[in-house]
Each structure stands twice: as structure tokens, then as C-alpha cells.
DOKOL-215674 format. One line per 2 residues: number of its first residue (from 1); their letters; for each residue x, y, z of C-alpha. Coordinates in nm, 3 decimals, always signed. Layout:
# DOKOL-215674
NUM> A> X/Y/Z; ... .
END
This chain:
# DOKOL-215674
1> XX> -7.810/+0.541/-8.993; -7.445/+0.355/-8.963 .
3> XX> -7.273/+0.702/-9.050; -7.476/+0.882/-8.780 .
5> XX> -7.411/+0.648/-8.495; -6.989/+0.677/-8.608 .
7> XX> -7.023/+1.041/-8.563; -7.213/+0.995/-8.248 .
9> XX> -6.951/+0.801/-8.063; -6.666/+1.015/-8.227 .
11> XX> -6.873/+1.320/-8.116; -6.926/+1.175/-7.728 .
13> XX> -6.599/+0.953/-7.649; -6.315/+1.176/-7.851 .
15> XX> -6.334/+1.535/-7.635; -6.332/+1.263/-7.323 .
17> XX> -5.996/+1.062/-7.438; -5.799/+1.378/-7.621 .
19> XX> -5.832/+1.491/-7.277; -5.696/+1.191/-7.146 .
21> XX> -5.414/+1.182/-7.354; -5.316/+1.567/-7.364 .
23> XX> -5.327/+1.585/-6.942; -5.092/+1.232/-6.978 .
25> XX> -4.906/+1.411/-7.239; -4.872/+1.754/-7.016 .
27> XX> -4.689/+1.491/-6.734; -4.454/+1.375/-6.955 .
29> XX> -4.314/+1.702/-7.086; -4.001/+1.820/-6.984 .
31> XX> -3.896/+2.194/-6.946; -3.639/+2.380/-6.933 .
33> XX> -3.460/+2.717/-6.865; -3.151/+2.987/-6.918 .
35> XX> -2.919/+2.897/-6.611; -2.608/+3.155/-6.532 .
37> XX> -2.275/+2.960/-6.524; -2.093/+2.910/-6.270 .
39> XX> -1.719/+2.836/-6.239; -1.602/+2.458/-6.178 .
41> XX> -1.380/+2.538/-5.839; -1.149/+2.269/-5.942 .
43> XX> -1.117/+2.439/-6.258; -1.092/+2.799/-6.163 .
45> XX> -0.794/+2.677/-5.910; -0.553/+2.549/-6.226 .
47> XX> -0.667/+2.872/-6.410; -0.490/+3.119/-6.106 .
49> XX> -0.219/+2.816/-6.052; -0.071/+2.902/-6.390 .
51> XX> -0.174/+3.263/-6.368; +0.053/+3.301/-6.069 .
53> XX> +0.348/+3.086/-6.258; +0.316/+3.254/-6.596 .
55> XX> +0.204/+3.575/-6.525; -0.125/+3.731/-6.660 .
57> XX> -0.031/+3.706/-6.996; +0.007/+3.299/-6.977 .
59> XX> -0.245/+3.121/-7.186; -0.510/+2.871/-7.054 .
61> XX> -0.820/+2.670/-7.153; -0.818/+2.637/-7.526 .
63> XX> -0.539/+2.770/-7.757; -0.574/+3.137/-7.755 .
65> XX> -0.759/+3.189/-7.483; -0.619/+3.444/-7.205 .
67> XX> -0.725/+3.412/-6.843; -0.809/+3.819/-6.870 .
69> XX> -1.063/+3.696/-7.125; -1.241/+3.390/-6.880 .
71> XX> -1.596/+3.547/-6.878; -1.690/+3.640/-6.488 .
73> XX> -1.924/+3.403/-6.325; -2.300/+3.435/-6.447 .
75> XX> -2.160/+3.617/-6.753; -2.274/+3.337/-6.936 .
77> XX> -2.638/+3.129/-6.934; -2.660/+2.824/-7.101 .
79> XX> -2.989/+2.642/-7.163; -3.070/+2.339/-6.943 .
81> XX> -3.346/+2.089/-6.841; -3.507/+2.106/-6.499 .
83> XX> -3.415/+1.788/-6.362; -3.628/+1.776/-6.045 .
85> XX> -3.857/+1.552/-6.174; -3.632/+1.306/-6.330 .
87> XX> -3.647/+0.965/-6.148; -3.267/+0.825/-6.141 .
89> XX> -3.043/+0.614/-5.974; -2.903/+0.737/-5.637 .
91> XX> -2.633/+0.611/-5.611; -2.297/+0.446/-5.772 .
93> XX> -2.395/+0.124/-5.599; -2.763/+0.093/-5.766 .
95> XX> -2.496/+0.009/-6.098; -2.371/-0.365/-6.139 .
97> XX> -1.968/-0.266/-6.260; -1.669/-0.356/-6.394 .
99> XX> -1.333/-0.302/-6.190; -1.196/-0.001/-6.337 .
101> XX> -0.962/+0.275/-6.165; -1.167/+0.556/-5.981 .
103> XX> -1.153/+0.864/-6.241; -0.942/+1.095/-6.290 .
105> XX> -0.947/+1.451/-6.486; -0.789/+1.541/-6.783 .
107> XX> -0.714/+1.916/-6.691; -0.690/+2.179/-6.930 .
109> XX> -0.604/+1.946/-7.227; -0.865/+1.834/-7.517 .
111> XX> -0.739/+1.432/-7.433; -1.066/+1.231/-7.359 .
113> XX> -0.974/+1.075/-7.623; -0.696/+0.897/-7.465 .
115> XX> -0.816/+0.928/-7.081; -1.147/+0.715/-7.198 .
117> XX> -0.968/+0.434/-7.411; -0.699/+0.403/-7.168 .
119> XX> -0.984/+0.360/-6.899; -1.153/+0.151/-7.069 .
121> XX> -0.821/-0.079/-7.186; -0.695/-0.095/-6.814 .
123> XX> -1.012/-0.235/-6.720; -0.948/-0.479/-7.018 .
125> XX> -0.572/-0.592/-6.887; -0.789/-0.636/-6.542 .
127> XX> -1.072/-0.857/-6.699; -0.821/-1.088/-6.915 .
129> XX> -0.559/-1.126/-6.636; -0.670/-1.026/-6.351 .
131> XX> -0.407/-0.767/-6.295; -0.460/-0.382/-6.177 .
133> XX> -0.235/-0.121/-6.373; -0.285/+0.208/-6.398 .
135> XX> -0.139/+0.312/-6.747; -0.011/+0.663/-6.899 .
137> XX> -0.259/+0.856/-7.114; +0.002/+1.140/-7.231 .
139> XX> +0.285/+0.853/-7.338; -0.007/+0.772/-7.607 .
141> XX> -0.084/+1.141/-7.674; +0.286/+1.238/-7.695 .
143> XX> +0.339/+0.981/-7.992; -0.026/+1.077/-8.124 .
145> XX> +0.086/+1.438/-8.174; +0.416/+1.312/-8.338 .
147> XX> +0.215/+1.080/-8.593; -0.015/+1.414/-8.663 .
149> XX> +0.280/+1.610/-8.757; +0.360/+1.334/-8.986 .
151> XX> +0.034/+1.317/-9.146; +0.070/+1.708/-9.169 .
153> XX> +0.379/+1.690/-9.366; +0.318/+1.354/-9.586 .
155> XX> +0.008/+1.580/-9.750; +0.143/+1.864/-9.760 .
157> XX> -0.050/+2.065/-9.490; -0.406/+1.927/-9.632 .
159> XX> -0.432/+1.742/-9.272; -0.635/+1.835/-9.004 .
161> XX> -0.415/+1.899/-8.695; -0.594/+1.932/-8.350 .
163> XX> -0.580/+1.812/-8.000; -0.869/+1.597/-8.060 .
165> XX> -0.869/+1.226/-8.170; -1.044/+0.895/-8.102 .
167> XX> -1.058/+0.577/-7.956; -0.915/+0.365/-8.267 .
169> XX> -0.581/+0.638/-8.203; -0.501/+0.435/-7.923 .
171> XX> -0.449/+0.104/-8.006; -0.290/+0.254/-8.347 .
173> XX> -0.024/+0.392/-8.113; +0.023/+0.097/-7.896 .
175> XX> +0.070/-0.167/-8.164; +0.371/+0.101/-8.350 .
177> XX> +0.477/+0.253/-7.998; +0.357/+0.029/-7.686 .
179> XX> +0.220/+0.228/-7.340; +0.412/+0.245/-7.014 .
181> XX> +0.282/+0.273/-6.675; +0.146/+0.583/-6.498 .
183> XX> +0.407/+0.593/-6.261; +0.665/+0.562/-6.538 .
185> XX> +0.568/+0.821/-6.745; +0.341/+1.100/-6.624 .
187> XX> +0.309/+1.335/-6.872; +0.423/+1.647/-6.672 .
189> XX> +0.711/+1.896/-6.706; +0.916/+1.898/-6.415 .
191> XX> +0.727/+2.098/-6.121; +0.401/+2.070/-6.297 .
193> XX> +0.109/+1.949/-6.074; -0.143/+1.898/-6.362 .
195> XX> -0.243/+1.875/-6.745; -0.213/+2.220/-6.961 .
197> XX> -0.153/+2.131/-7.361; -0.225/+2.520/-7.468 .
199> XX> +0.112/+2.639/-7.489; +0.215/+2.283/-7.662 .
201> XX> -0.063/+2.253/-7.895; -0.017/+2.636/-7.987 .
203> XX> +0.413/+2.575/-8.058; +0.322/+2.279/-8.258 .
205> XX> +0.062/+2.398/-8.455; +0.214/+2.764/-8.517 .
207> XX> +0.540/+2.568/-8.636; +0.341/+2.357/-8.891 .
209> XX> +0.212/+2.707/-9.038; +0.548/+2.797/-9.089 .
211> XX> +0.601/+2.488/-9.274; +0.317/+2.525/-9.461 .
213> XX> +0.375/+2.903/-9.552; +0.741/+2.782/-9.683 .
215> XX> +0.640/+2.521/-9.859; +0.914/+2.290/-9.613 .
217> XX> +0.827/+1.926/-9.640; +1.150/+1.771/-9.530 .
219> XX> +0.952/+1.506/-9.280; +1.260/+1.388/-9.059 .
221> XX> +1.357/+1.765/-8.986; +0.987/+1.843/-8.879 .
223> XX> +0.973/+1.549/-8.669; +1.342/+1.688/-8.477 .
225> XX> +1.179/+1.966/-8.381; +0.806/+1.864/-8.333 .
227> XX> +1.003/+1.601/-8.060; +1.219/+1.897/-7.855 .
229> XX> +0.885/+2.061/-7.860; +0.708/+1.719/-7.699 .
231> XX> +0.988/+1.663/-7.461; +0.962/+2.015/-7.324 .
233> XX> +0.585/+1.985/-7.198; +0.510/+1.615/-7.180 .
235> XX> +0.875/+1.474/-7.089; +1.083/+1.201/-7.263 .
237> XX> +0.941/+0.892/-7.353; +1.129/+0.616/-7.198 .
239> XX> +1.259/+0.361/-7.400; +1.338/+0.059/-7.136 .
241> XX> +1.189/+0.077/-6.777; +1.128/-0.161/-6.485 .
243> XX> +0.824/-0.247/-6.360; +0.778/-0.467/-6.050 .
245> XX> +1.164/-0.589/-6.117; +1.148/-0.669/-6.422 .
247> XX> +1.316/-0.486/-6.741; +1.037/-0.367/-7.069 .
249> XX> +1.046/-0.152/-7.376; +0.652/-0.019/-7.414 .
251> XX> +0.618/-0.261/-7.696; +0.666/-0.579/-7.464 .
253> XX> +0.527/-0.462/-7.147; +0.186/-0.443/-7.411 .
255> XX> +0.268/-0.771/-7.533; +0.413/-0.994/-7.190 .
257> XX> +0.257/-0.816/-6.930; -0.066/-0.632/-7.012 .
259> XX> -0.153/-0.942/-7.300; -0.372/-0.676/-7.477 .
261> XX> -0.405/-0.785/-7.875; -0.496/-0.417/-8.029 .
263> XX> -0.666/-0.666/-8.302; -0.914/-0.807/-8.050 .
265> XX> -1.108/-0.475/-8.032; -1.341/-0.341/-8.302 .
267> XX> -1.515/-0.029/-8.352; -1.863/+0.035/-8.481 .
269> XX> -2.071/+0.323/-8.565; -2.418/+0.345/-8.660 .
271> XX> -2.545/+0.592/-8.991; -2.768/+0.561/-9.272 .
273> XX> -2.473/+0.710/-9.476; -2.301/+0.352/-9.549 .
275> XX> -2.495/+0.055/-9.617; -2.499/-0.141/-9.316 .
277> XX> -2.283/-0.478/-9.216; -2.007/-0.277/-9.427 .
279> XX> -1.679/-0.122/-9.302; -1.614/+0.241/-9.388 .
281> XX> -1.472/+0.567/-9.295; -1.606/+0.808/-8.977 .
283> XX> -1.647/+1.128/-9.129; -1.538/+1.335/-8.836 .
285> XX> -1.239/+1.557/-8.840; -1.109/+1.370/-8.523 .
287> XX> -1.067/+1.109/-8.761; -0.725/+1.272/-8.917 .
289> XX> -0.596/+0.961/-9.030; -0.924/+0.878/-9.233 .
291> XX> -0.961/+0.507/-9.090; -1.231/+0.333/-9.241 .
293> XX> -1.233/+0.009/-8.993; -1.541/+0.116/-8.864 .
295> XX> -1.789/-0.145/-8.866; -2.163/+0.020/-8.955 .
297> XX> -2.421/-0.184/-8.771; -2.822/-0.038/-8.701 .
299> XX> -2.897/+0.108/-8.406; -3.046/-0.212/-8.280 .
301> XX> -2.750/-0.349/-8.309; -2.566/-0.109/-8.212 .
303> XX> -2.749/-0.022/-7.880; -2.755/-0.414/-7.857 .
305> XX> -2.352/-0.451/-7.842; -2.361/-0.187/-7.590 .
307> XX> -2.607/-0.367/-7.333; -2.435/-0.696/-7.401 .
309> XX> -2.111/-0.634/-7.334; -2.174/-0.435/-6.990 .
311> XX> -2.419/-0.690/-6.910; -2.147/-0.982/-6.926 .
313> XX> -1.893/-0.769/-6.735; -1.721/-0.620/-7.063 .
315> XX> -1.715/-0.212/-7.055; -1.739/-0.012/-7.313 .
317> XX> -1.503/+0.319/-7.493; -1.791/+0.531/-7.631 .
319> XX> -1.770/+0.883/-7.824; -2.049/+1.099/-7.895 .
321> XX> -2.228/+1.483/-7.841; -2.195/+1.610/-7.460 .
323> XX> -2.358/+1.917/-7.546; -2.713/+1.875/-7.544 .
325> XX> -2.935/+2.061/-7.264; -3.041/+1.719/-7.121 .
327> XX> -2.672/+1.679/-7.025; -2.600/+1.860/-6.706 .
329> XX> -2.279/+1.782/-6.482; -2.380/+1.908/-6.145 .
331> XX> -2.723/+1.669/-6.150; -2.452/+1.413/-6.285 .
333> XX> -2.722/+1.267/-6.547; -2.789/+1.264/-6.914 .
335> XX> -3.137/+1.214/-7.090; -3.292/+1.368/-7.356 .
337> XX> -3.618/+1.592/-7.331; -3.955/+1.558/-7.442 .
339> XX> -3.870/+1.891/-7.605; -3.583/+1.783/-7.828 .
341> XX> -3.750/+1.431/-7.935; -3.973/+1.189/-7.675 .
343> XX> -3.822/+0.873/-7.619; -3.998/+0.608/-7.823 .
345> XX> -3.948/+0.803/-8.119; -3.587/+0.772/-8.103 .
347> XX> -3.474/+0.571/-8.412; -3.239/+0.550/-8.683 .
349> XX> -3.387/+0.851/-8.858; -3.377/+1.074/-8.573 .
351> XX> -3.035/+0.980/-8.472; -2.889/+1.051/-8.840 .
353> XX> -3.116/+1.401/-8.883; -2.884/+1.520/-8.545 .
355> XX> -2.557/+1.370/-8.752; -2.633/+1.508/-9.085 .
357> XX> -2.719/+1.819/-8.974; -2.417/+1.878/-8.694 .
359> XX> -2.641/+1.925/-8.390; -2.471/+1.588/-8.306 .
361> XX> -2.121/+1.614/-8.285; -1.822/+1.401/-8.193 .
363> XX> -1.729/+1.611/-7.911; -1.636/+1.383/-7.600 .
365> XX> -1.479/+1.035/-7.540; -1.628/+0.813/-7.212 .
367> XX> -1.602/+0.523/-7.076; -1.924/+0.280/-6.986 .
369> XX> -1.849/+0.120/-6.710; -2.223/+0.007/-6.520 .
371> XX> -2.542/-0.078/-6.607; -2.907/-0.092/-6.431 .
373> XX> -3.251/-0.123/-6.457; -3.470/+0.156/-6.275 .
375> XX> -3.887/+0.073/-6.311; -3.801/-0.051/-6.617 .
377> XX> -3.549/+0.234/-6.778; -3.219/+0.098/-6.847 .
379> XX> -2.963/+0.368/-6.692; -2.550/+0.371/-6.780 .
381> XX> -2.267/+0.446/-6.517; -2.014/+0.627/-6.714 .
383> XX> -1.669/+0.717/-6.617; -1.591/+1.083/-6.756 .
385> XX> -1.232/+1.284/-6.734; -1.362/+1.613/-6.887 .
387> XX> -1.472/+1.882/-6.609; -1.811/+1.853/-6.696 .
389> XX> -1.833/+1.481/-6.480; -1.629/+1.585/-6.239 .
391> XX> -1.907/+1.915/-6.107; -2.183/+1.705/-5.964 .
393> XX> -2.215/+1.481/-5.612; -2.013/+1.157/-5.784 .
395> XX> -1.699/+1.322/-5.937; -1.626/+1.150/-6.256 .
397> XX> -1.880/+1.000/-6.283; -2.276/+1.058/-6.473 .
399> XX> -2.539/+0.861/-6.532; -2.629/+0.807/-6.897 .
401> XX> -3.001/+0.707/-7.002; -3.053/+0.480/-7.290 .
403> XX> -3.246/+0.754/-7.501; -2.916/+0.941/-7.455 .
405> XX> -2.721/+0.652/-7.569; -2.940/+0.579/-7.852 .
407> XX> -2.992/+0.904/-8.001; -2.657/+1.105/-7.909 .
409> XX> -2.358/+0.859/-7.899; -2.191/+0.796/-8.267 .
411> XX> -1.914/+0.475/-8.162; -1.818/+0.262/-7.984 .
413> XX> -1.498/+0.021/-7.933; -1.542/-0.312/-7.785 .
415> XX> -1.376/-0.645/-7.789; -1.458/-0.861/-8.065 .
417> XX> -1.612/-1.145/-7.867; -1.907/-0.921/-7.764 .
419> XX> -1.953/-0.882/-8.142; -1.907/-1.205/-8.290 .
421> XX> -2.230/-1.256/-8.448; -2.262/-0.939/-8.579 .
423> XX> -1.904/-0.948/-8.736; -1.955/-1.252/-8.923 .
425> XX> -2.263/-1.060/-9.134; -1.984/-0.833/-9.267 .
427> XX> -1.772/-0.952/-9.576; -1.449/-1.117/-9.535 .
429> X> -1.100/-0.926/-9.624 .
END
């Protein structure tokens, strides 16, 4: 009698609430479609700038790539969410922020690396002393490239060499080589107007194939030449400068005027790979130098630091995938769709499947610089040099759900004190 009035109610109530749930279901799902590419204006006008100044046969875009062989607009669909139905924040001014400089582009290099920590550090030197300095990216990338070539010929050509790098590179650089102010050193050959590392990155790297194919290790002699190579596209490093009358080297306008401690800042990642509350290496290849001071935390903890320190008017240097078809530049947001993974299933599992399996990639370094709270969905204001930020209504900038965060951003770099309970978990040196 008990077993026929289950199967009674299951029989009656079930069709009625699987409906329920699958129309429910049908109004969450997000869809998506092939769209036809079009070409970023802003881009397409350095492309013909350096057409006209080289010639035809001048190279643009990434190494190797000839501006006969850009593909014509529409040549190429890629596949994107519809958006229309997204509710998001409408403006910059719906974000609570921290004082950083409006953004700027990084061209035609493969630098986000540098743009987004330098960001994010300038907004550091304006948070500790209140003072507002706009800082060179390429004086960091010029010694960057130098300490590759190193690396290149300490192991014998076994190192990875690109134009990629991360946020850690930085304050490497700084503490052996200082920064310098914008206005100092700009980063451009004489005449130059913007960013173009192609012809650089190609000299450089065809060189160290030479080396490699001669078996030439002599360090001091590579590091001549790699230099007159540097000095051609990026300029000369300066060695003393003034800055608001008064005389630095780049090591003590770091120390005496900017007060930034490269110690003070801390990076964390968040993989099943390495037990956690342990320090070990990121196993990217934009990680050349193999650093294993990154500090594994779960993604509690991890997503945790992140709302924190924006929260308490600390901002965030953050690497992760910008490739994903929730991620589209000219709606200037970033989520991820019901189709990919619905958001309360987003966990640690999830987020390591996408690692392990390369579908998340360490592609692109930001800078989280806002935070708000829309019906309850926690949004991200992030501050983004590559083109893709710079082809929607707020130029620079895109807003970044937390599902996005969660599942598709591998580190982060923040100052220790937004950290301090976690880092006391981990064991002392």
C-alpha cells in the first residue's frame, strides 16, 4: 500500500516540477554563434602606418606575419556568446576604484605583461604615498629581453625565449635594474609614434639561433650585441636622470621616491597539481626563469584575496585565458556560458580540468582595478592594454564576472598585507 502511494505522488507531482525546472533551466541557457571579424580601426591604422614607412614587405603583428597576409575583414568568424541578455553594469561609475592612470595600449607588442604590473604598481606608489607617476613599461621589457638572452646562453639554448612573461618579471627587474619614468624613457625609436617589437623580437631571436647552431656560448659577447640590437628599437636606457629637480639612477628613484619594496608583493596561483599552503613553480612557458615563489592557495582562497584586496582599496595584477567565447571586447564584458560550465558548478575541479588540459591558458596579463555588486553578482572593472579592451564603448577597459575570475584566471600578485593570514599557513624559509 506504502509503495503504491510513493509511485502515486512520483507519478502525479514529477512530470509537473521537471517541467518547472527544464522551462527555468531553458532561461538560464546561454547561446551562442559564428560572428565574422572585423578589424580594430585603431589597429588597422598602425598596420598601414608602418606599411607606408617600411614598404609592403615590412613585418607586423606577430613575428612573421606580413601585412599582405592580414586576412580581409569577415575572412575570419570566431565563435561568441550573444550577450543581449546579459544583465551588467553600465557604466565605469557603477565600480567603487582605485586611482590608477586611464589605460593605455600596448600596440603591436606581446607586453601585457609589463603594461598590467606596471599599472597595477603605479597605482601602488599612489596608495602608499600618495603620489601620481606614470612609469615606463619598455625600460622593464628592454632589461627583460636582456636577462632572456642570458638565460638563453647560461643553458645552452634549452630556454624558452619569447615576448611573453609575467607579473613576478617585473619586480625581478626592478630590484636588479630599477624603472624610470614615462617621460624619461619611452620606449620608442626616434620618429616612432607607437609600440612594434616584430622586427626586434625577430633580430633577437634569429641571432640566438645562430648561437645555438654554432654552439657560441661566450655570454658577455651575446649580451654586446643583444644590447645594440635593444638600443636600436627601444632606445638607451638612461643611467642618471632628473625628475622634478632632483638627480636618480632607476635603482633609487624605486627606492627614495616611488618607496615600492619588490618583497612586499606575493604571488599566488591556485591548482590541484601542488599540495596547497606550499610554494612551487608555475608551469607555464612564460615562466622562463622557472620561479617557484608562487604561493598555491584553493580557490576559496584564492577568489577570497582577490575580493579583499579591491574591497579595501588594494588592486590587483591578474593573468589568465582571454580566449574563451564568453570574452568579447566590443560588449566590453567577460562571463562564462551556461554552455561551457553553469556558474555554481565552478570549482576547483573544473578550474584544473581547463588547466590540465590547455583550454586554459596563460595568455593575457590585467589589471583589477573596481569592484561591484549587481542583484547580487559580484562584477570586476579591469584595466586591459591588449586591443581586445580597447574595441568596445569604455576603451581599456571590460568588465570581468566572478565565474570568469574563478574559473579562467590562473595568478595573481598582490601585496602581502592583503594576504597575511593566508601566508602564515605556509612553512617558514
Amino acid at each position: 500500500m506504502k509503495r503504491a502511494f510513493v509511485l502515486f505522488l512520483c507519478l502525479t507531482f514529477f512530470p509537473l516540477f521537471s517541467a518547472a525546472l527544464t522551462g527555468a533551466e531553458k532561461e538560464k541557457r546561454d547561446k551562442a554563434s559564428y560572428v565574422a571579424s572585423q578589424p580594430d580601426p585603431v589597429f588597422m591604422k598602425m598596420i598601414q602606418e608602418w606599411k607606408k614607412k617600411r614598404g609592403e614587405s615590412g613585418k607586423v603583428g606577430e613575428p612573421g606575419t606580413e601585412p599582405s597576409e592580414m586576412p580581409p575583414p569577415g575572412a575570419r568568424k570566431s565563435f561568441r556568446m550573444e550577450m543581449k541578455d546579459v544583465v551588467k553594469p553600465t557604466s565605469l561609475e557603477s565600480f567603487k576604484q582605485v586611482w590608477h592612470f586611464p589605460p593605455v595600449t600596448q600596440d603591436l607588442t606581446s607586453t601585457c605583461w609589463s603594461f598590467s604590473t606596471t599599472s597595477f604598481l603605479e597605482s601602488e606608489v599612489a596608495r602608499l604615498n600618495g603620489q601620481h607617476i606614470k612609469l615606463s613599461e619598455m625600460h622593464t621589457v628592454y632589461y627583460e629581453f636582456l636577462e632572456k638572452v642570458r638565460e638563453f646562453i647560461r643553458t645552452k639554448g634549452k630556454a624558452y625565449f619569447g615576448e611573453g612573461s609575467q607579473s613576478e618579471a617585473v619586480l625581478r627587474e626592478w630590484k636588479k635594474y630599477g624603472a624610470v619614468p614615462l617621460s624619461v624613457y619611452p620606449g620608442l625609436p626616434e620618429g616612432e609614434t607607437f609600440h612594434n617589437h616584430s622586427l626586434l623580437f625577430q633580430e633577437l631571436n634569429d641571432f640566438l639561433a645562430f648561437l645555438k647552431e654554432k654552439n657560441f656560448w661566450d655570454e658577455e659577447r651575446a649580451v654586446v650585441y643583444a644590447k645594440f640590437v635593444l638600443d636600436k628599437y627601444l632606445g638607451v636606457p638612461p643611467q642618471k636622470f632628473t625628475f622634478n629637480g632632483k638627480e636618480y639612477t632607476p635603482l633609487t628613484f624605486v627606492s627614495d621616491l616611488l618607496k615600492i619594496n619588490p618583497d612586499d608583493y606575493v604571488a599566488f596561483m591556485s591548482t590541484l597539481s601542488v599540495p596547497y599552503y606550499t610554494k612551487d613553480e608555475y608551469k607555464v612557458p612564460d615562466n622562463w626563469w622557472h620561479s617557484k615563489e608562487y604561493h598555491n592557495v584553493p580557490l576559496e582562497a584564492f577568489y577570497g584575496i582577490i575580493k579583499r584586496s579591491i574591497q579595501r582599496g588594494y588592486s590587483i595584477a591578474i593573468g589568465g585565458d582571454t580566449s574563451e567565447p564568453g570574452i568579447v571586447g566590443d560588449e566590453d564584458i567577460a562571463v562564462v556560458p551556461t554552455f561551457d560550465i553553469p556558474g555554481p558548478f565552478i570549482d576547483q575541479y573544473s578550474r584544473e580540468m581547463r588547466f590540465s588540459n590547455r583550454t586554459s591558458t596563460d595568455d593575457h596579463g590585467i589589471h583589477i582595478v573596481g569592484y561591484t555588486s549587481l542583484n547580487g553578482t559580484e562584477w570586476f572593472l579591469i584595466k586591459d592594454s591588449g586591443r581586445g579592451g580597447h574595441r568596445g564603448l569604455f576603451k581599456g577597459y571590460i568588465f570581468y564576472r566572478a565565474d570568469y575570475i574563478k574559473l579562467k584566471m590562473l595568478t595573481i600578485m598582490v601585496h602581502k598585507d592583503m594576504a597575511s593570514d593566508l601566508l602564515k599557513k605556509f612553512p617558514k624559509p
